[in-house]
NUMARDREN-902032 format. One record per residue (C-alpha): residue number from 1; residue in three letters; x, y, z. Coordinates in pm, 1 decimal. Each point is the difference from the previous one (the first is absolute). Layout:
BEGIN
  resi  resn         u         v         w
   NUM   ALA         X         Y         Z
...
***
This chain:
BEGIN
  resi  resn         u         v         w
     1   UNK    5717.0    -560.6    1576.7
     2   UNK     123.4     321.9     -72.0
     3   UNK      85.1     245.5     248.8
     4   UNK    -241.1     277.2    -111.4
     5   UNK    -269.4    -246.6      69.1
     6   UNK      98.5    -163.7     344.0
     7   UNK    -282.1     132.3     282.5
     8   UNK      63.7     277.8     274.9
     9   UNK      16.9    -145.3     352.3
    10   UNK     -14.6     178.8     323.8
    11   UNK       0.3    -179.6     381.4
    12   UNK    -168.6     180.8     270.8
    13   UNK     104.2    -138.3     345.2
    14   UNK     352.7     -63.6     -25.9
    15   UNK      13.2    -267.5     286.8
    16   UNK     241.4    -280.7      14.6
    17   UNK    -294.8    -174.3    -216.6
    18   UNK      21.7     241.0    -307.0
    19   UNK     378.1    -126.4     -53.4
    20   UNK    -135.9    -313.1    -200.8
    21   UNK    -252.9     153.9    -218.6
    22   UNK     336.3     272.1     -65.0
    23   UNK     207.8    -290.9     -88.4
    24   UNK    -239.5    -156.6    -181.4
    25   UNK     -39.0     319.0    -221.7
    26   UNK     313.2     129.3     -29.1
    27   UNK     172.3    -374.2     -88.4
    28   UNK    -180.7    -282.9     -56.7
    29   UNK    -249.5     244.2    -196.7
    30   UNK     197.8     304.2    -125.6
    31   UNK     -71.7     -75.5    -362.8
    32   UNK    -412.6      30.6      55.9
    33   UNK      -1.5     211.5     282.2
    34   UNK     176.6     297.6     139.7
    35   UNK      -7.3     176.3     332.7
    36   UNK     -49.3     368.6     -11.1
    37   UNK     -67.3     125.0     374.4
    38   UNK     -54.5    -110.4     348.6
    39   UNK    -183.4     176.1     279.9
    40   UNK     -40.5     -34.1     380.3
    41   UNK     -52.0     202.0     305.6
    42   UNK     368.1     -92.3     100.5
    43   UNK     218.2     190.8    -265.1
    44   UNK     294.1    -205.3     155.7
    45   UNK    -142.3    -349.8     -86.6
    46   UNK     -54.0      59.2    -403.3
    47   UNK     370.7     144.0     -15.1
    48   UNK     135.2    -304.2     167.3
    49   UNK    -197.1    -248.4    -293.6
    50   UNK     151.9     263.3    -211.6
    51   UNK     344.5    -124.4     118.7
    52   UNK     -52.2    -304.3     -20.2
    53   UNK    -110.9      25.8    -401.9
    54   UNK     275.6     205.2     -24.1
    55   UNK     248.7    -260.0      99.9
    56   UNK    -172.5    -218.7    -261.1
    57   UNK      41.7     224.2    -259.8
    58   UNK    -305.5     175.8       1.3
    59   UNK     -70.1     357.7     -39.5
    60   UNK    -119.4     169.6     317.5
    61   UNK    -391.8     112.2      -8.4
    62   UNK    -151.1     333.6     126.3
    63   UNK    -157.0     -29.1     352.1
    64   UNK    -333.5     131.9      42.2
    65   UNK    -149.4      45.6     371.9
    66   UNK    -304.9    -245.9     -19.2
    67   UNK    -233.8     354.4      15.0
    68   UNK     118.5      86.0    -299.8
    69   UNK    -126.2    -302.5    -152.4
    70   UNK    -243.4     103.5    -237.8
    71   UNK     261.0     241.5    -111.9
    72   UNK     241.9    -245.8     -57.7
    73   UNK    -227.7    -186.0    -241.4
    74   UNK     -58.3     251.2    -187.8
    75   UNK     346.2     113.0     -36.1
    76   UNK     165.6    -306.6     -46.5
    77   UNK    -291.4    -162.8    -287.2
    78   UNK     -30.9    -284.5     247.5
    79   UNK    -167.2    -302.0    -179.5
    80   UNK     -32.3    -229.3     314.2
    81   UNK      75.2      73.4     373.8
    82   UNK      78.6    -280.6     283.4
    83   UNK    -120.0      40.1     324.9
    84   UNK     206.2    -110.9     276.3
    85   UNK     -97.9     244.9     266.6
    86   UNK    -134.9     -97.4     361.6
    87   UNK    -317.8    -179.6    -108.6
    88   UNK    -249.3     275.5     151.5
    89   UNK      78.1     201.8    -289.7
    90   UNK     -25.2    -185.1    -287.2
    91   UNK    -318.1      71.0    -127.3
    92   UNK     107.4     370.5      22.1
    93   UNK     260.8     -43.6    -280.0
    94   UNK    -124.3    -266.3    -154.6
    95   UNK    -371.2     218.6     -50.8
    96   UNK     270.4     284.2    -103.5
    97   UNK     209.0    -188.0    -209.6
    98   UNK    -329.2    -144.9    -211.4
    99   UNK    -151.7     374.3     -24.4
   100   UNK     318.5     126.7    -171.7
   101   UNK     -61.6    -263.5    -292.9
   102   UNK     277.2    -264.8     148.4
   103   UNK       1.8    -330.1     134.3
   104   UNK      50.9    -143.3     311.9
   105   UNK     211.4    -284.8     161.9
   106   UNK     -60.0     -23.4     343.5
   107   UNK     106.4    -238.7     274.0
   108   UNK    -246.7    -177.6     228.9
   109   UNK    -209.2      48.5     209.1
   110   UNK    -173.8     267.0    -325.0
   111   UNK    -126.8     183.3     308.7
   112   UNK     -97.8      20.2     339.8
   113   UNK    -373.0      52.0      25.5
   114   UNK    -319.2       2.9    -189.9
   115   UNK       0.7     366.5    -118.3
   116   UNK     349.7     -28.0    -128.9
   117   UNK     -79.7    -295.7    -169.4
   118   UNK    -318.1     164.9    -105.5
   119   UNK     220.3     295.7    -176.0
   120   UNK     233.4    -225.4    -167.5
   121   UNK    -293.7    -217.3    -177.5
   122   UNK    -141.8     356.3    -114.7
   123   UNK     291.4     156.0    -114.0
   124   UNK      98.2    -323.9    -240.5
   125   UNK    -390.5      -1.1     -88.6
   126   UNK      41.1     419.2     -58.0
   127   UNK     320.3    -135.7    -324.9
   128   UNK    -287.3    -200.8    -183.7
   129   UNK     273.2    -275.2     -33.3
   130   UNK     286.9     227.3    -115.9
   131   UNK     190.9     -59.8     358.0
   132   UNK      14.6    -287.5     213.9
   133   UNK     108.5     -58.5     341.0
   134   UNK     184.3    -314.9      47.2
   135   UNK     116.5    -144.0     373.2
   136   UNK     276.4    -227.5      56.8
   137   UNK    -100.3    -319.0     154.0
   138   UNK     328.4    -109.1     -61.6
   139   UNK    -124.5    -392.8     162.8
   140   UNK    -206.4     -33.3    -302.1
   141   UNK     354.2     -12.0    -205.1
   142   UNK     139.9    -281.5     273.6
   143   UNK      34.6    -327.2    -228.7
   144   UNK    -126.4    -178.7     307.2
   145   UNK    -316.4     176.0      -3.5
   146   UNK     -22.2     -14.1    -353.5
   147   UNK     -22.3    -385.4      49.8
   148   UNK    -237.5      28.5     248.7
   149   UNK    -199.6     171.2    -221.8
   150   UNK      21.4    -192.2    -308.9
   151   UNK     -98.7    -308.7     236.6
   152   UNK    -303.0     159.4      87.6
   153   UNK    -135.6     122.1    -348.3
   154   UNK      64.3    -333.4    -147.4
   155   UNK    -207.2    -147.7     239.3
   156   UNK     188.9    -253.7     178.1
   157   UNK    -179.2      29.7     338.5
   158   UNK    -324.2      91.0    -138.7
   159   UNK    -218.9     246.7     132.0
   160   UNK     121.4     152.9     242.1
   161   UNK    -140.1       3.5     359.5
   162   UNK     249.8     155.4     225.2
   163   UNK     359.4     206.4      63.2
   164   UNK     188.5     -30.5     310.0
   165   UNK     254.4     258.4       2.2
   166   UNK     305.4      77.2     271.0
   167   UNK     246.5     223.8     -44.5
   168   UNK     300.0      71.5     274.8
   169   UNK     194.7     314.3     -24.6
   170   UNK     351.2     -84.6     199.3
   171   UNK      91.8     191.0     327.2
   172   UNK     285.6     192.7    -281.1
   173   UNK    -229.4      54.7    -202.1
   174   UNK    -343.6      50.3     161.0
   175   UNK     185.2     182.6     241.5
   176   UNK      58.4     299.5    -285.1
   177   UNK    -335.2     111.2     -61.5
   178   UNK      -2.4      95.3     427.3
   179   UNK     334.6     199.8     -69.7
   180   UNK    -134.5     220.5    -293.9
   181   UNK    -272.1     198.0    -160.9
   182   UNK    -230.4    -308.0       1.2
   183   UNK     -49.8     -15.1     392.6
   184   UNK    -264.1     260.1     -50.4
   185   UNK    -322.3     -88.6    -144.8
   186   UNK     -56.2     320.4    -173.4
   187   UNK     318.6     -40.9    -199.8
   188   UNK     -53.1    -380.1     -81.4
   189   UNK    -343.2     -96.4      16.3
   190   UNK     155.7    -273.9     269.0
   191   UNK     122.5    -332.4    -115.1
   192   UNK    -339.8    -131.4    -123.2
   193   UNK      78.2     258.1    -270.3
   194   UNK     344.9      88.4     -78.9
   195   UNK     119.8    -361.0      17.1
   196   UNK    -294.0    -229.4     -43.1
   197   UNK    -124.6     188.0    -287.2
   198   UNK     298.8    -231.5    -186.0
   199   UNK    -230.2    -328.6     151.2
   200   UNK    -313.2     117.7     -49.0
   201   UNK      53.5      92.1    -347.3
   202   UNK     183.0    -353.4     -76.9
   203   UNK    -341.9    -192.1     114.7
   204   UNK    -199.4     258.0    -241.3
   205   UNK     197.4     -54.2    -269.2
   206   UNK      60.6    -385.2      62.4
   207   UNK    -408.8     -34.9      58.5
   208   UNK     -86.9     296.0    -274.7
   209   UNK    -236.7      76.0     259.3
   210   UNK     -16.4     323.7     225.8
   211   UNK     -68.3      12.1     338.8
   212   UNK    -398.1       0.3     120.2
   213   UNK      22.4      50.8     401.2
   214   UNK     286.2     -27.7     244.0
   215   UNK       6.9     -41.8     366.6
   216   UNK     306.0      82.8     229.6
   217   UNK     190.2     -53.2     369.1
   218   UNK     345.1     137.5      49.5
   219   UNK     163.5     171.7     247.9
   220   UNK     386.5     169.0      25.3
   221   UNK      86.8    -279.8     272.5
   222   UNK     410.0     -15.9     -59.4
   223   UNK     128.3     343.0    -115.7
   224   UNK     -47.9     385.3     181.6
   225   UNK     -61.7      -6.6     373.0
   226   UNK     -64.3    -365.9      -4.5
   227   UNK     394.3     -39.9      28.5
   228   UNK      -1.5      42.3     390.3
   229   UNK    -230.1    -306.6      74.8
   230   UNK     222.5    -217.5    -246.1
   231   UNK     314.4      86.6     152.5
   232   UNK     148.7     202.2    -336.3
   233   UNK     -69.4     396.6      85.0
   234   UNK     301.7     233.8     -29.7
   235   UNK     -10.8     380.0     130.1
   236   UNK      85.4     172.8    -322.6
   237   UNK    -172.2     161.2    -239.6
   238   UNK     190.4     -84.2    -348.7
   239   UNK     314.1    -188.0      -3.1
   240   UNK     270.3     262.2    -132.2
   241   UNK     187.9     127.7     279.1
   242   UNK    -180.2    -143.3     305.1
   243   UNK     240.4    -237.2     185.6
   244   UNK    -342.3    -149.9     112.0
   245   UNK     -41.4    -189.4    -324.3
   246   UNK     330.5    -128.9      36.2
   247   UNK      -7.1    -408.2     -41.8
   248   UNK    -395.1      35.0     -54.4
   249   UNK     -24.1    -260.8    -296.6
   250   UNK    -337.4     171.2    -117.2
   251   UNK     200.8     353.4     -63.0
   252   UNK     112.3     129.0    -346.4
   253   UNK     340.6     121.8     -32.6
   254   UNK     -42.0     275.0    -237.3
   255   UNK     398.3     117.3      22.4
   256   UNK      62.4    -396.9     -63.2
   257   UNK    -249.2     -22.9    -309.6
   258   UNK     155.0     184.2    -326.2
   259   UNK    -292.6      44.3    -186.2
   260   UNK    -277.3      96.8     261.3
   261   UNK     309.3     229.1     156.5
   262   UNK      32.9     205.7    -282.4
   263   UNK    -359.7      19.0     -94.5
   264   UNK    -153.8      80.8     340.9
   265   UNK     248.2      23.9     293.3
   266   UNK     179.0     253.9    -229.9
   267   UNK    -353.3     168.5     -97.3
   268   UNK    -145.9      50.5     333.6
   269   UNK      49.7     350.3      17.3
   270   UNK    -211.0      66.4    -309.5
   271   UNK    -300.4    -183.1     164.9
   272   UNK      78.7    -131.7     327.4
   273   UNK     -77.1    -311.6    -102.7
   274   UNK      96.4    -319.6     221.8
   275   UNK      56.0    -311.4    -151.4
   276   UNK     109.3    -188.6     259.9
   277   UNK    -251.4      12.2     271.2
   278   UNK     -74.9    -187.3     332.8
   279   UNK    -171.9    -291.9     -78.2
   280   UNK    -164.6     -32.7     322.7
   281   UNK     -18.1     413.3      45.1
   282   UNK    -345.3     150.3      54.8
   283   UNK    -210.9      86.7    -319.7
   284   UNK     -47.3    -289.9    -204.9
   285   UNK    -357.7      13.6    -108.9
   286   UNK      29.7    -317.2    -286.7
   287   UNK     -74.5    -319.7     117.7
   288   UNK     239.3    -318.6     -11.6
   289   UNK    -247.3    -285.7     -18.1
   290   UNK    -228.5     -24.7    -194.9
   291   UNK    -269.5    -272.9     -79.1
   292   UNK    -263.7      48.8    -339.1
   293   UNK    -260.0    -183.1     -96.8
   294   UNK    -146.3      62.3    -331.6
   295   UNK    -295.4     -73.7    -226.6
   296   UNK      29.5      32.6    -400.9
   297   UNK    -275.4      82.2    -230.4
   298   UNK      75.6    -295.4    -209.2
   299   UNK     -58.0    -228.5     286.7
   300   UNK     345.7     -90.5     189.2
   301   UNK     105.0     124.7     328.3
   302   UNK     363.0      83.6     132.7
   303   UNK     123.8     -58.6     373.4
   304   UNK     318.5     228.2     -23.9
   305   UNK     238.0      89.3     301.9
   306   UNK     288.1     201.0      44.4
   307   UNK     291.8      -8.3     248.5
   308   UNK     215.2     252.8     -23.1
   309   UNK     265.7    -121.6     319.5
   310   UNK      42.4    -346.5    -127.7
   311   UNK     318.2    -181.1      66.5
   312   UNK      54.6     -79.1    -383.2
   313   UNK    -149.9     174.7    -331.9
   314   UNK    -202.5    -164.7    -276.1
   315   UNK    -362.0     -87.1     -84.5
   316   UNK    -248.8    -293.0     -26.4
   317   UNK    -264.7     -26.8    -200.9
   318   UNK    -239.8    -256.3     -30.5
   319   UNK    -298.3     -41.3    -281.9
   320   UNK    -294.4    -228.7      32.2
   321   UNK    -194.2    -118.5    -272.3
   322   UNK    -250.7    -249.8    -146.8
   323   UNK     278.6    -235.7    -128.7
   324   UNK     266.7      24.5     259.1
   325   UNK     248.7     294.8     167.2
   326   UNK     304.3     209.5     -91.2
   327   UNK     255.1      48.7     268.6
   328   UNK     283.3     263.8      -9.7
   329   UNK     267.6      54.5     268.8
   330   UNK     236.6     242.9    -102.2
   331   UNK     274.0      58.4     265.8
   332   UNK     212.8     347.4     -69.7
   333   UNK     218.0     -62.5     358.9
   334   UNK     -71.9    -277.3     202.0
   335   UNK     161.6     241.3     276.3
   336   UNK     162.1     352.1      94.1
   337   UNK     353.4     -66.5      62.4
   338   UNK      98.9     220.7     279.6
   339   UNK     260.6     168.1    -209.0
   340   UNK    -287.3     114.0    -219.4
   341   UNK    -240.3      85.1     221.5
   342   UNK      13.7     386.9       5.4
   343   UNK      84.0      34.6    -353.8
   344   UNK    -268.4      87.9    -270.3
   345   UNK     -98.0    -288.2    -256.5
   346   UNK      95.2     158.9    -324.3
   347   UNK     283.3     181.9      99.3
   348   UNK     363.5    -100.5     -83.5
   349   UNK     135.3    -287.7     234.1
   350   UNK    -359.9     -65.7     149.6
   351   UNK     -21.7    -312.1    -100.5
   352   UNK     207.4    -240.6     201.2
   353   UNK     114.1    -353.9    -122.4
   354   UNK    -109.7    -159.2     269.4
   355   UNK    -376.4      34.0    -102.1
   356   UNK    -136.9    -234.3    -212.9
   357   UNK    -313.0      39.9    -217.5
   358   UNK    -229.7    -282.5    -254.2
   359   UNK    -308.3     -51.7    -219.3
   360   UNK    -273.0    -272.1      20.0
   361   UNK    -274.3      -0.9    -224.4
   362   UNK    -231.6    -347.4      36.8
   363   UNK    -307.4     -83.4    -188.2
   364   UNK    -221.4    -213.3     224.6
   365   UNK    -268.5    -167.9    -249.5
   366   UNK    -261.8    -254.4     122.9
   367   UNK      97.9    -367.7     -49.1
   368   UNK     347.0      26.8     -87.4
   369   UNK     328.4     103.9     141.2
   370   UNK     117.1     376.5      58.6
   371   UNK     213.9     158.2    -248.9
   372   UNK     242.8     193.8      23.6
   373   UNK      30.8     348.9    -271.2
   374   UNK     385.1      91.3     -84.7
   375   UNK      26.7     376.2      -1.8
   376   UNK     358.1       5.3      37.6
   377   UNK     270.9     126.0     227.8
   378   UNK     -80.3     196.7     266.5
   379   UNK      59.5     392.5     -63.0
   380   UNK      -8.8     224.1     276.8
   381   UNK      85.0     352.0    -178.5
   382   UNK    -207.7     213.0    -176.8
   383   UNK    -329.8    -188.1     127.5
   384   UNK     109.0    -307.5     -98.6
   385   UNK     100.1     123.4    -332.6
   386   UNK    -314.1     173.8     -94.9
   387   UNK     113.5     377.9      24.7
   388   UNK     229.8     -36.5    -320.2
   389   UNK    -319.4    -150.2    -159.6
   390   UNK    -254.7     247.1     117.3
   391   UNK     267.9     242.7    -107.1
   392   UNK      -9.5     -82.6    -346.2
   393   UNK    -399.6       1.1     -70.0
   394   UNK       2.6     322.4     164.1
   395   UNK     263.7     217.3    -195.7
   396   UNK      -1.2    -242.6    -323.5
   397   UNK    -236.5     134.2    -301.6
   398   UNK      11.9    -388.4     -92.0
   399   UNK     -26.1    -198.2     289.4
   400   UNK      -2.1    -366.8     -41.6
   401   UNK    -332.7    -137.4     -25.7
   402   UNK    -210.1     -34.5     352.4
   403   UNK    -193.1    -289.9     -29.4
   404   UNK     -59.7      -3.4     359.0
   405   UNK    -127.8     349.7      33.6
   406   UNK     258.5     118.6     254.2
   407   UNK      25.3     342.5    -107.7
   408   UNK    -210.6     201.1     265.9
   409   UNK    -196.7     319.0      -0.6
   410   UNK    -177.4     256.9     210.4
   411   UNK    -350.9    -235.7      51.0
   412   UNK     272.3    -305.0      89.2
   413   UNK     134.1     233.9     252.2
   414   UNK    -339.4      82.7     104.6
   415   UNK    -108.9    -310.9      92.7
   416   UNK     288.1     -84.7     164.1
   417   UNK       7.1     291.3     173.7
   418   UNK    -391.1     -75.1     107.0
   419   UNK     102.3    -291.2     217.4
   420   UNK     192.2     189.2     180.7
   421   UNK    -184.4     246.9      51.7
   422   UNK    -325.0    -245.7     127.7
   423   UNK     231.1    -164.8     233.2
   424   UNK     144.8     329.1     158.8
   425   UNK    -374.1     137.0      16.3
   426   UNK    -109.1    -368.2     119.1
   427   UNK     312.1      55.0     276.9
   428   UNK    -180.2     291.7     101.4
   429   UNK    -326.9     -89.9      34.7
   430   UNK     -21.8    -366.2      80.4
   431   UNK    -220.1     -55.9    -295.5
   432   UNK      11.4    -175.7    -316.6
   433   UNK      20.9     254.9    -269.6
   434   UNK    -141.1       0.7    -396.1
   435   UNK     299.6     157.2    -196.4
   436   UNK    -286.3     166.0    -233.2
   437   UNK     -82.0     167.4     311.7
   438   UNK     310.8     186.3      27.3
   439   UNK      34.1      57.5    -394.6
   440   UNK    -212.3    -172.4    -220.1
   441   UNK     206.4     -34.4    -304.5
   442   UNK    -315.4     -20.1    -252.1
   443   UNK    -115.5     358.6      48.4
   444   UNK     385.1     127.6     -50.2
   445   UNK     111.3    -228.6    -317.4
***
């Protein structure tokens, strides 16, 4: 494609998240897609991505202070923004982004409440079909979920009855979202948002059903204060420079950790932003387990729980239907090897050898003997290998055909984003809760 013709990018949020969509645009992508600003309430964050393209060969990008945002679009002839901020304000730039005649990729959760979701629905309805907002359930990409899928629409099981779903978030990983911006329920929308809104939206788009009424019970029973009665509480506030969180195996070592060092230990004084909070530290107002129970409008219902201070990371999920089950264990550590244990999964060295991950996928059918679906080696980056996928349907003019329907847009985020939304209003209240009761989705399509 020529270069005259390759579309105008610019990131908002420039987290340690925005790095792979700036990768993904300024490499894997450069011919279709070029990068032409980045904006954040932290100038010192954007110049440091700027670096790093710059030590790939990449021109440096003006910096805009995410105020200026409208500005920026306008200045710069943006064609398509991605949203990587904290996800309270994503509808804000998303809804801005859509009103100045571009589109929008934004990560999950789309939003963090009703009304935002409300805006963004209006705003894409406002274009008349000449923007779109697309969201990046990057699981939907997952070749292991892509099987699971293709099992179900074919009809192996038969109709389908039932979902049993568990997911366990490691105590490295679980342990993050109580050391950042996601320990704060304004921020995040909790876990039942910001994280499940990846499950949720698998079993919608694995059922192509959406979710009718949802009951919740969940409490934070691990993480914030709840350190003292288990034995784990340290006196410190954040990690960096308190000998208290010396040898605490649930503390982040910023200085120790390259990339989070020089995006936020060497940004605080922009912000005074902490990355690397207590764990156990007063404050926490997310909770870290978390048990769902959902009905579908097609019929099906979901038993869902998630763990986020399990002793190993991975999922099961099980599918019952009128001509047998489908089983999948997916194991992504069986363990956090104590030489791991307060690094950051993602980050350079996290991973240690000793951990060891694997797939099963069964079929279960009445009368005959379970088989067993290949879906090849196990692949722990990049989601399992579906970033570089989801990548390349988002930026790509010609994607490569989607049979499956994984590509996913703002009423996919919506619905996901419903569940969660139920279930923290169910948490609440004690009461089963009708999504369309806290945004019915015909009046706003």
């Amino acid at each position: 494609m020529p270069l005259a013709t390759r579309r105008r990018y610019a990131l908002v949020g420039a987290g340690a998240r925005a790095g792979m969509f700036l990768r993904s645009i300024t490499q894997d992508h450069a011919d279709v897609a070029e990068l032409v600003a980045l904006a954040d309430t932290n100038p010192g964050r954007p110049a440091v991505h700027n670096a790093r393209l710059e030590r790939l060969g990449v021109a440096p990008v003006p910096v805009y202070d995410a105020a200026d945002f409208a500005e920026m679009l306008k200045r710069e002839r943006v064609d398509v923004v991605v949203v990587t901020t904290v996800d309270r304000y994503h509808d804000h730039y998303v809804v801005t982004a859509l009103d100045a005649g571009c589109d929008a990729i934004t990560e999950k959760p789309m939003t963090v409440d009703a009304d935002g979701c409300r805006r963004i629905l209006d705003a894409e309805r406002r274009t008349n079909g000449r923007n779109t907002v697309r969201v990046t359930f990057n699981y939907r990409y997952n070749p292991v979920h892509e099987a699971v899928k293709r099992v179900l629409s074919a009809g192996e099981i038969g109709e389908i009855g039932s979902v049993h779903f568990e997911w366990m978030l490691d105590i490295r990983h679980g342990a993050d979202y109580f050391r950042r911006w996601h320990r704060d329920k304004a921020n995040s929308g909790g876990l039942l948002v910001h994280k499940a809104s990846h499950h949720f939206d698998l079993v919608n788009w694995w059922l192509a059903d959406e979710p009718e009424q949802v009951y919740a019970a969940g409490r934070l029973f691990f993480y914030g204060e709840n350190g003292a009665r288990h034995g784990y509480a340290r006196d410190y506030a954040r990690a960096h420079g308190d000998p208290a969180a010396d040898g605490d195996p649930f503390a982040v070592r910023l200085a120790d950790e390259p990339g989070l060092r020089e995006l936020y230990l060497d940004n605080e004084q922009h912000d005074g932003y902490h990355r690397d909070q207590n764990v156990f530290a007063p404050g926490v107002t997310i909770e870290d387990d978390m048990a769902v129970l959902v009905r579908y409008a097609g019929g099906p219902s979901m038993s869902y729980h998630l763990t986020a201070y399990a002793p190993w990371e991975g999922y099961r999920v099980m599918v019952n239907g009128s001509k047998g089950r489908l089983e999948l264990e997916v194991v992504e550590s069986d363990h956090v090897a104590p030489t791991a244990a307060a690094s950051v999964k993602g980050e350079p060295g996290a991973q240690s050898t000793a951990e060891r991950g694997s797939v099963r996928l069964l079929v279960r059918p009445y009368w005959a003997p379970p088989r067993e679906i290949e879906v090849g080696g196990h692949v722990r980056e990049g989601h399992g290998g579906a970033d570089v996928r989801l990548l390349a349907d988002l930026l790509r003019p010609d994607p490569p055909a989607d049979p499956l329907g994984r590509s996913a847009g703002a009423l996919d985020g919506a619905r996901s984003l419903l569940t969660g939304l139920a279930a923290n209003e169910s948490l609440a209240t004690g009461r089963a809760v009708r999504v369309a009761d806290v945004l019915n989705l015909k009046e706003v399509r």
